[in-house]
C-alpha positions as CSV (number, residue, x, y, z in Angstrom):
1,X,122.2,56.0,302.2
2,X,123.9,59.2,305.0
3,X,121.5,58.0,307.4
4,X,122.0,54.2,306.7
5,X,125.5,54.1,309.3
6,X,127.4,52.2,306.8
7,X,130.4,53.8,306.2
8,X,131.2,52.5,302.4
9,X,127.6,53.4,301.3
10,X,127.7,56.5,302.9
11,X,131.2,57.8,301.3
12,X,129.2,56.6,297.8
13,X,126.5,58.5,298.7
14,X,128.9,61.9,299.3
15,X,130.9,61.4,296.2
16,X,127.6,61.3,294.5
17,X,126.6,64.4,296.1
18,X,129.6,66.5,295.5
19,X,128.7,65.4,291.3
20,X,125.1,66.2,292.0
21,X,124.9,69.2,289.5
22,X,126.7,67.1,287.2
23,X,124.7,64.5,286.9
24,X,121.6,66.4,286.4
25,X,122.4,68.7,284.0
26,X,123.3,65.2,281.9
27,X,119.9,63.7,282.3
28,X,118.7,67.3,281.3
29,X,120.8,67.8,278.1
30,X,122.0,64.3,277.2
31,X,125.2,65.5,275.2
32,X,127.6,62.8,274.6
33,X,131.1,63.1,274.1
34,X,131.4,62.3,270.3
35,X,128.7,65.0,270.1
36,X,130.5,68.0,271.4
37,X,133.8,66.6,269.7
38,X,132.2,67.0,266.3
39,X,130.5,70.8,267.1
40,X,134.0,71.4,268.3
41,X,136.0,70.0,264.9
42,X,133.0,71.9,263.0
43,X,134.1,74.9,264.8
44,X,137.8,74.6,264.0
45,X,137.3,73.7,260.2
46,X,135.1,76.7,260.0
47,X,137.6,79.2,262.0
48,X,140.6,77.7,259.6
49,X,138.5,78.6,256.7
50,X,137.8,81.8,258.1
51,X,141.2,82.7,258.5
52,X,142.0,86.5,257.8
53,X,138.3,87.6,258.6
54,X,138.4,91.0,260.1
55,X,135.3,90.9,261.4
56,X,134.7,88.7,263.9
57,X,130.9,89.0,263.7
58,X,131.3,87.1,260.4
59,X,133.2,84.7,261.7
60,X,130.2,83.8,264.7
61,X,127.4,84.1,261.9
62,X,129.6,81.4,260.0
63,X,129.6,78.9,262.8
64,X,125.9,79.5,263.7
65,X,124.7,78.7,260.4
66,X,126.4,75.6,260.3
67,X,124.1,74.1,263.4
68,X,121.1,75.8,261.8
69,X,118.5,73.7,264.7
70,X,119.7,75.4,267.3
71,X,118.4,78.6,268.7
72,X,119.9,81.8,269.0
């Protein structure tokens, strides 16, 4: 497409390659949007719940046992 001389596909082509990393690292961890919006709410509900912990320790244990698949 950069070596193709026309300028419209070529400005495609750079915008593309400035999102590059981007891109990839979606086709290697395929997370949507709804996804991480849910871990996130999860988190939330469980740091409400957790409200006048003194040890924050606790408080990460908490959150990692409620996504039990994923590794440490």
């Amino acid at each position: 497409a950069m070596a193709s001389g026309i300028a419209p596909l070529r400005h495609f082509a750079h915008g593309l390659e400035a999102k590059l990393e981007g891109i990839l690292a979606h086709g290697r961890w395929p997370f949507h949007t709804r996804l991480l919006e849910g871990i996130n709410n999860k988190i939330n509900v469980l740091k409400r719940m957790a409200d006048g912990y003194r040890d924050h320790e606790y408080s990460f244990l908490e959150i990692r046992a409620a996504f039990p698949g994923n590794p440490p």
